[in-house]
N, C-alpha and C positions, 0 to 999 in steps of 0.2 A: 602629481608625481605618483606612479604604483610604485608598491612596495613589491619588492622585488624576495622578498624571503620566505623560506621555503616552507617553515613551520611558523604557523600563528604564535605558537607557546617556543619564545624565545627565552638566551638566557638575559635577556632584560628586563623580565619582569611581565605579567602579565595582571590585568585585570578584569573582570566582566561586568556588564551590564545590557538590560536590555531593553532593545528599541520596537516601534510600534512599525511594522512592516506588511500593508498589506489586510490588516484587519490581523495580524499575527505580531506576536510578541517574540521577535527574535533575538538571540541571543549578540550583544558586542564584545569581539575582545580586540583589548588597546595591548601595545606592546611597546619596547622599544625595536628600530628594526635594526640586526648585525650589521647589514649591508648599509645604509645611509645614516644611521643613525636620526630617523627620522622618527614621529610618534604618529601611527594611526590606528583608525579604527575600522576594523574587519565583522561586517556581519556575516551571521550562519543565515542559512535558508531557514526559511521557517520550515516546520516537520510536515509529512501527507498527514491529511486526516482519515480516517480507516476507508472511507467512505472514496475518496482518493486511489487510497492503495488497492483497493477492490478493483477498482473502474482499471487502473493500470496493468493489476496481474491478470485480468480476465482480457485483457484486450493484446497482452502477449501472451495467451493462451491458447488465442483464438489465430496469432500470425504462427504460431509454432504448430501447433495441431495437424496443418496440411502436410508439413513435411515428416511427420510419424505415421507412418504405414496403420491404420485403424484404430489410432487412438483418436476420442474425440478430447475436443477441447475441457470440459472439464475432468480430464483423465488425466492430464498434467499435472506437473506441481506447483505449478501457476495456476492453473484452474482450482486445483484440493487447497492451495493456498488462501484463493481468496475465500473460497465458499468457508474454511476454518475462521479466517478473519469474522467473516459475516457472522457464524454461529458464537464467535466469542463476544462479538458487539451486541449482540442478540441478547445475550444473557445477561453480559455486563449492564447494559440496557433496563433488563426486568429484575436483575435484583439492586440496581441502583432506586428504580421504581417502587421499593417494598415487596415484590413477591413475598410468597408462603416461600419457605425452604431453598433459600439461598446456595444451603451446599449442593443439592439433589440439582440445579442447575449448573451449579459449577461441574460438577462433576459429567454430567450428560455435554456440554461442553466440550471436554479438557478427553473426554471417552471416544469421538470423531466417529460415532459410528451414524450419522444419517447416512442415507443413498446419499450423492453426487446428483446435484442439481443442474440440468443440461442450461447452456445460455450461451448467446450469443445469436448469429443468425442459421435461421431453421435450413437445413441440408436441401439443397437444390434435387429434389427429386421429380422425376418424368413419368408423366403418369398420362397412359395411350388410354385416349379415349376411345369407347367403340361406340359404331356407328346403331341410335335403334333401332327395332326390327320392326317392318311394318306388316 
C-alpha cells in the first residue's frame, strides 16, 4: 500500500533512522500517515558526491552553452559552478591531507579568482587544407 501523504513530517509523529542504500547511508523517516493511518518507512535519496555534482553541472553546461549566443560552456553558472565545486574539494582535499597553511588555502579557494577551465568537447573547427607546392 503507498502512502498517500503529502509531507513525510506528519502531525503523527516522526522518527529517523538510517538505512544502507546503495553503498550509501540514507536517511528513514517512519511516521504515522493522516490519510490511512498506516505506519511506514520513507527513504531519502542518498546525497551526490562532489564528484557527481561536477559530472552533472558540466554536462548541463555543455546542453545550455549552444543556446547562448558566445558564451562557452564553462562561462555558465553551471560551468563556474562546477569548476568552484572542484577548487573547494581541491582544497578541502589538501588541508584535510596536512598541507602547510591551511587558511592561505581556504582563502585562495573561497577568493574564485583562477581563469575558468574550458571542458567538455573541443569546438568543431574546419580547417582547409592547402594543396603543396611543387
Amino acid at each position: 500500500m503507498e502512502c498517500k501523504l503529502a509531507s513525510i513530517f506528519s502531525t503523527g509523529g516522526s522518527a529517523s533512522r538510517s538505512v544502507a542504500q546503495g553503498g550509501h547511508f540514507a536517511p528513514v523517516v517512519e511516521h504515522a500517515c493522516a490519510c490511512h493511518g498506516c505506519f511506514m518507512a520513507h527513504s531519502v535519496p542518498p546525497r551526490y558526491s562532489a564528484a557527481e555534482l561536477i559530472e552533472e553541472l558540466r554536462e548541463a553546461a555543455e546542453e545550455i552553452a549552444p543556446e547562448l549566443n558566445g558564451i562557452r560552456a564553462e562561462e555558465t553558472l553551471e560551468g563556474e559552478s562546477a569548476q568552484m565545486i572542484e577548487e573547494m574539494v581541491d582544497a578541502l582535499k589538501r588541508i584535510a591531507s596536512g598541507a602547510p597553511r591551511p587558511q592561505d588555502l581556504a582563502r585562495a579557494a573561497l577568493d574564485a579568482k583562477a581563469p575558468l577551465k574550458p571542458f567538455g568537447r573541443p569546438k568543431n573547427t574546419v580547417v582547409k587544407l592547402v594543396k603543396p607546392r611543387r
